[in-house]
N, C-alpha and C positions, 0 to 999 in steps of 0.2 A: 188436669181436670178429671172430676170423676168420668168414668167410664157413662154414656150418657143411659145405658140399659141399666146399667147398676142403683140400688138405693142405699139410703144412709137411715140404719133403722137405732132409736134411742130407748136404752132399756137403764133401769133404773128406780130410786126408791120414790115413794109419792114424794113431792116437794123438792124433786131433784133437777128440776126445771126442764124436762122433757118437750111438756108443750110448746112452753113459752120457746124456748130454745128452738124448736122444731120450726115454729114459724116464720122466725127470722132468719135460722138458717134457710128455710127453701125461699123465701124470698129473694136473700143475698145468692143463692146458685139460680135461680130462675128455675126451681123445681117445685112438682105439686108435692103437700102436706096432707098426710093421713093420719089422723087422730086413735087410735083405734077405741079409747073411751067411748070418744061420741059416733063414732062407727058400732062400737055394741048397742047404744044408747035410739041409732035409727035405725039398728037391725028390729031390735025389742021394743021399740016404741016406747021405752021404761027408765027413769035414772038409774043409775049404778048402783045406787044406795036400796031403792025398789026392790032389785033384783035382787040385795044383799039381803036385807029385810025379810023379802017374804020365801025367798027358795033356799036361801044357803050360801056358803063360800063354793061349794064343790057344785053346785047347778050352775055359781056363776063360771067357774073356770072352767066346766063344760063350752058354755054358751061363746067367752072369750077363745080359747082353744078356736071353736071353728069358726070367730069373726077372722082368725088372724089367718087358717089355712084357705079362706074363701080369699083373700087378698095375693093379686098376680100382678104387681103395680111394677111402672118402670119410671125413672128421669123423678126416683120420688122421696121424700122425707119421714119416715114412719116413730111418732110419738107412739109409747106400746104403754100398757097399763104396766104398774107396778109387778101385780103377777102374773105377768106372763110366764117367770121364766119357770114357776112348776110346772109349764106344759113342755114335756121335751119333743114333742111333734112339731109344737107352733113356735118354740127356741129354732128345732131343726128348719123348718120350713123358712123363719126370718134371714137365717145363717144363708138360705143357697139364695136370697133377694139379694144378699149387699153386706154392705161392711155393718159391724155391731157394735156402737159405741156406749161403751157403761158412763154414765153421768155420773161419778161417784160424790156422795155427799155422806160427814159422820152423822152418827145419832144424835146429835145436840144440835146441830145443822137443820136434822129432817123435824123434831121436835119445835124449832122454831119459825119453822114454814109451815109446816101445816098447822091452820088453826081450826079447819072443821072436818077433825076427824069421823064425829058421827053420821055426815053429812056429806060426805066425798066420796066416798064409794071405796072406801079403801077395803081390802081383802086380810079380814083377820081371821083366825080360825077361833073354834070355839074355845075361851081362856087363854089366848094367849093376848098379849102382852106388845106392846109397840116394840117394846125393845129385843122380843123375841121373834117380832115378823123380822125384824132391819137384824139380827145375827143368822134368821135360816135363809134368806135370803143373798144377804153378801156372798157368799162360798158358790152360787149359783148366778149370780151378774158376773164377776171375775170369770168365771169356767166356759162361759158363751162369748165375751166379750172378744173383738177382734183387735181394741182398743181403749181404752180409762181415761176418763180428762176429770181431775179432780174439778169440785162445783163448789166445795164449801165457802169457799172464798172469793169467788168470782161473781160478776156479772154478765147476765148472759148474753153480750156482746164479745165478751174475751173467751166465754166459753165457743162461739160461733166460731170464731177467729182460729180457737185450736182445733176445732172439727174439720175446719173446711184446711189445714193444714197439713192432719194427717190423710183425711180422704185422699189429696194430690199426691200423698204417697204409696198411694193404693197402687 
């Protein structure tokens, strides 16, 4: 069993089932879940999309950055927003909570799960490109990651199943 001070933090592309996976996994461990979406979302009183909207990508991954270094959680399951992992403080910081599992899903995967992207709060930068967030991204989930459990093809009951199998071999 995991170590009971330790957490199991999910990093990965939007549509990679972070949440949904988060909360059945801490359900099936009897651990709490931390959203960090909806953690920025009642830090800021604001949707994600708001914050996108009206301040920026780079106000929002400020804002993100210190929802994640304010978090000292134990016995716990941590869903992380898609860009987390530009922040190498709030990478580093998640790194010393627990193990760091990348949800890997391809780009024909992430394009048919997300269906509202203007609306989601996704982190694009100025001109780029879905398909240019999912390649500067992947080289940065790999490099943090403690562990990979391919998603594209799974449900996230089997994805559960592989989490909670390599955690035990923590």
């Amino acid at each position: 069993m995991i170590h009971p001070h330790k957490n199991i933090i999910l990093i990965g592309m939007p549509g990679a089932g972070k949440s949904t996976v988060g909360v059945i996994l801490a359900k099936t461990l009897g651990m709490q879940f931390i959203d960090c979406d909806i953690l920025i979302q009642q830090q800021t009183e604001r949707r994600l999309q708001e914050i996108l909207d009206e301040d920026g990508p780079d106000v929002f991954r400020q804002i993100e950055e210190e929802a994640i270094l304010s978090l000292h959680p134990r016995n716990s399951v941590i869903a992380t927003g898609g860009s987390v992992v530009w922040s190498r403080a709030a990478m580093e910081h998640l790194k010393s909570l627990g193990l760091v599992v990348y949800l890997e899903i391809s780009f024909s995967e992430m394009e048919k799960r997300i269906r509202n992207i203007t609306t989601r709060g996704i982190v694009l930068l100025p001109n780029q490109t879905l398909r240019g967030m999912y390649d500067s991204r992947v080289p940065l989930y790999e490099q943090y990651a403690d562990n990979t459990i391919p998603c594209s093809d799974e449900d996230p009951e089997s994805v559960v199943g592989s989490i909670i199998t390599i955690s035990r071999q923590e």
